[in-house]
C-alpha positions in Angstrom: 0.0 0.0 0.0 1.4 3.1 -1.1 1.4 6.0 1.9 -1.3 9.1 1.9 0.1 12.6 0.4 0.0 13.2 4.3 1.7 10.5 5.7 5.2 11.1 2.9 7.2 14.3 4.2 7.3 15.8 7.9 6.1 19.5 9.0 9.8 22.0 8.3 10.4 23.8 11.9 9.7 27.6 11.7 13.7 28.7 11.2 14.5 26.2 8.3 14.6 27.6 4.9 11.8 27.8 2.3 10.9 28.5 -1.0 7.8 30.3 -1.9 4.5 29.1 -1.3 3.9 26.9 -4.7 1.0 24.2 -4.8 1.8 22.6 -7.8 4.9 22.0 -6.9 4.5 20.4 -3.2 1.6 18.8 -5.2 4.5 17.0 -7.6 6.9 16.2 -5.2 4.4 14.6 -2.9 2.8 12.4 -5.9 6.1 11.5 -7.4 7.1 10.5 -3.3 3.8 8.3 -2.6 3.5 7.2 -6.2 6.9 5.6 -5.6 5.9 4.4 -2.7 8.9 6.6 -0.8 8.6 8.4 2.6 10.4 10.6 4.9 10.7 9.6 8.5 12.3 11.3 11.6 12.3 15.0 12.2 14.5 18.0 10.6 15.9 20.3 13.5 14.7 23.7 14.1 18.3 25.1 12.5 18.5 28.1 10.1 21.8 27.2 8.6 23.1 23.8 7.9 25.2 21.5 5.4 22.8 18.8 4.6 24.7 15.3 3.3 22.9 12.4 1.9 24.3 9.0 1.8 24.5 6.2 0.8 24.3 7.5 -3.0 23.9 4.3 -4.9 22.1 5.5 -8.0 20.9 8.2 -10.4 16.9 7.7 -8.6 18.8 9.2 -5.4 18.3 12.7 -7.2 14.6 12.0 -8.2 13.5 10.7 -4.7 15.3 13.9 -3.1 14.5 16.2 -5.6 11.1 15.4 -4.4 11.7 15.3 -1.2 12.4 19.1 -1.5 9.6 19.8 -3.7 7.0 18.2 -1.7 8.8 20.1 1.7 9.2 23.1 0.2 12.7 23.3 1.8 15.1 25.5 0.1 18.2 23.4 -0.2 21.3 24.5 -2.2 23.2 22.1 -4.0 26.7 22.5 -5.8 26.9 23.3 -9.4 29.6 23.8 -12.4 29.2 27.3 -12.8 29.5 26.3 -16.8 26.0 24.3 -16.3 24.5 28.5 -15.7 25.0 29.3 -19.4 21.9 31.1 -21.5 18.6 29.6 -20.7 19.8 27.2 -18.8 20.1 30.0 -15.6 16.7 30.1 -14.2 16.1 26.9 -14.8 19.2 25.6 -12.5 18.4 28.7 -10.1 14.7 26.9 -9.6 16.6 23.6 -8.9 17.9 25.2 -6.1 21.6 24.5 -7.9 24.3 27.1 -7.0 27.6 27.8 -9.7 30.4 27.5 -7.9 33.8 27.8 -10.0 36.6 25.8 -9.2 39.2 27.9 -10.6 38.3 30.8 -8.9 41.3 32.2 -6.4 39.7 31.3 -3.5 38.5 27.7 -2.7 35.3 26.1 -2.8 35.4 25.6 1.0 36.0 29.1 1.3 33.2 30.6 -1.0 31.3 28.2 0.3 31.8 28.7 4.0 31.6 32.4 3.5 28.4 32.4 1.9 27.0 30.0 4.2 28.2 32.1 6.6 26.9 35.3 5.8 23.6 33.8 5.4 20.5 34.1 7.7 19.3 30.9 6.9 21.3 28.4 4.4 20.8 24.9 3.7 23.4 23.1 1.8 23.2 20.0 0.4 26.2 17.1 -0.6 26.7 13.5 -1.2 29.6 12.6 0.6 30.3 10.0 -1.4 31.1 11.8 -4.5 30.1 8.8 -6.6 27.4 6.5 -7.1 29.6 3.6 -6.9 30.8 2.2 -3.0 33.8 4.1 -1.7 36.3 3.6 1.3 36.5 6.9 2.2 34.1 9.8 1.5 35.7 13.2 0.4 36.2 15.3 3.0 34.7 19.1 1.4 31.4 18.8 3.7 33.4 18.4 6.9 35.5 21.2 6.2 32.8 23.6 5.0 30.7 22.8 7.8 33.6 23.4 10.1 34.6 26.4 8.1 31.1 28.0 8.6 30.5 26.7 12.0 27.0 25.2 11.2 26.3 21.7 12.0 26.3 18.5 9.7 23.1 17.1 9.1 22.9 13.3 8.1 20.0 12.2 6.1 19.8 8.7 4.5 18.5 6.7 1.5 17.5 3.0 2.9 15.7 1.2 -0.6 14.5 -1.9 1.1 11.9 0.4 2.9 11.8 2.9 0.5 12.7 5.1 3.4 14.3 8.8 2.8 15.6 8.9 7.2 16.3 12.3 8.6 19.2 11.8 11.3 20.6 14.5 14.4 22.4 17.2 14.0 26.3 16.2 14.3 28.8 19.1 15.4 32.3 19.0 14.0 34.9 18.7 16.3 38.8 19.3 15.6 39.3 15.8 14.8 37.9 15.9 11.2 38.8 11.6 11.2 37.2 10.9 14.0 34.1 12.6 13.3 34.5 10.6 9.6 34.4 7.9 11.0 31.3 8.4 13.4 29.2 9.5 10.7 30.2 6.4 8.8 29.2 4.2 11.5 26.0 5.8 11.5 25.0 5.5 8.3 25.8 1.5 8.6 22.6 -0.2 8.6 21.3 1.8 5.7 20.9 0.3 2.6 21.4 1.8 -1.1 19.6 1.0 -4.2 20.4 -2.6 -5.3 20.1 -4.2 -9.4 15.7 -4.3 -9.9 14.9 -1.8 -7.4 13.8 1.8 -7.5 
């Protein structure tokens, strides 16, 4: 049984960050999510400014189910962009997504542009797959930890389990100074969850 439109996404706390009112969209995102038969479960913190990282990323339906996810929320969420992808009509298009350009070769860093404008933001959600890659990995890259660190906002860890065609929202984690250690307790948290698998959606 597939859940009600009700049942698929949680209510955003008052200080997280939101598009404007659209029906149609929240509409879409909530019929693509119960049509799939997906849901959100667990809560999102009451935080105005965080760096959002989804995991595991096992396939290219990651992007539909979050996509969404943020749709039928009406979070705004940020994600990272090749500022080449911004090119003639393709702008507004990418700007709806909610996809920021960043450019790689700029003088100063991603981490840095990044963290500033995260920073200088009232409320700014940003979101990365630590992964990288849709294929398994023995260590995730490390640019979340350090922007979140950077910018002083907290991780938050949100996970894609397929067998239960479950989209979990997990606690706030603060960065410490031991950028491995906390690595490796994010890892260990994101254990029992399962990606995608060959037949599955």
């Amino acid at each position: 049984m597939h859940p009600s439109t009700d049942d698929v996404v949680p209510p955003l706390p008052p200080n997280v960050p939101r598009v404007a009112p659209n029906r149609f969209s929240r509409w879409l995102g909530r019929s693509v999510l119960r049509l799939g038969g997906w849901r959100l479960v667990g809560q999102f913190p009451d935080l105005p400014r965080v760096v959002l990282i989804g995991a595991p990323h096992s396939s290219n339906w990651d992007g539909v189910w979050g996509f969404a996810a943020k749709l039928a929320l009406g979070l705004d969420i940020k994600i990272l962009g090749k500022h080449q992808l911004f090119w003639g009509p393709l702008g507004p298009l990418m700007r709806w997504l909610g996809i920021i350009a960043i450019n790689r070769n700029a003088a100063r860093g991603v981490v840095e542009q990044l963290a500033t404008r995260i920073d200088a933001a009232d409320r700014f959600w940003l979101g990365i797959a630590p992964e990288g890659t849709r294929k398994p990995v023995d260590r995730w890259k490390t640019g979340f930890w350090k922007i979140a660190h950077a910018a002083r906002v907290p991780v938050l860890p949100v996970y894609f389990h397929y067998p239960d065609k479950v989209i979990g929202i997990g606690p706030a984690f603060t960065t410490s100074d031991d950028m491995e250690a906390d690595l490796a307790r994010l890892r260990d948290w994101y254990r029992p969850w399962q990606g995608k698998l060959h037949g599955t959606s």
